[in-house]
N, C-alpha and C positions, 0 to 999 in steps of 0.2 A: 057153726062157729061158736066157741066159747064165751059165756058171756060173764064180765066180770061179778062177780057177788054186791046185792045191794047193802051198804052198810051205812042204815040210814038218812039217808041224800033226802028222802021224802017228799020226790015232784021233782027237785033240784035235778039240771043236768047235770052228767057226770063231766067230770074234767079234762079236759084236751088234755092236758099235760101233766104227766103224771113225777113224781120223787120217783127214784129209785126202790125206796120204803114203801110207798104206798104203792108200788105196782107190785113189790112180794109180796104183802100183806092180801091187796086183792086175788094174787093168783093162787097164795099157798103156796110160797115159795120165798129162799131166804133170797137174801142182800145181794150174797154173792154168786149164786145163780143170774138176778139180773147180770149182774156185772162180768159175769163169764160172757154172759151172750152180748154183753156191748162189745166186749175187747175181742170177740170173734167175730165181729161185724153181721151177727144175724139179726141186732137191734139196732136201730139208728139211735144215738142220742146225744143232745145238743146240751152244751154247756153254758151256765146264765151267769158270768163272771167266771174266777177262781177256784169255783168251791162247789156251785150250785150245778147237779144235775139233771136234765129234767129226759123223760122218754114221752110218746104221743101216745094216746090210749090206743089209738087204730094200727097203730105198730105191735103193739101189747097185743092186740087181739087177734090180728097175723099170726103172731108168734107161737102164741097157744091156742092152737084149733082143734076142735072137736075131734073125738077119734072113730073114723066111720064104723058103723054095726056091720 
């Protein structure tokens, strides 16, 4: 399974719930890559008002899995 990149957290858990921004920036991938994969329903992700998107890391890491040798 792919494991997100450490970008200085240092001890800190990583975050359940991720930006849209911060789940490409982890994965190496743009904005709208996430965003393809929510509006095709291969990522769940839940809205926090109007504006605010948020995805789960554990869905993040579903999403992008290892590619077997």
């Amino acid at each position: 399974m792919a494991q997100p990149a450490h970008h200085g957290n240092w001890g800190r858990p990583e975050p359940a719930w991720l930006s849209l921004q911060q789940a490409a920036v982890i994965y190496g991938v743009s904005t709208d890559t996430i965003r393809r994969r929510v509006a095709s329903g291969d990522l769940p992700a839940f809205r926090c008002g109007r504006r605010i998107i948020r995805v789960r890391a554990e869905d993040l890491s579903r999403l992008f899995r290892e590619i077997p040798r």
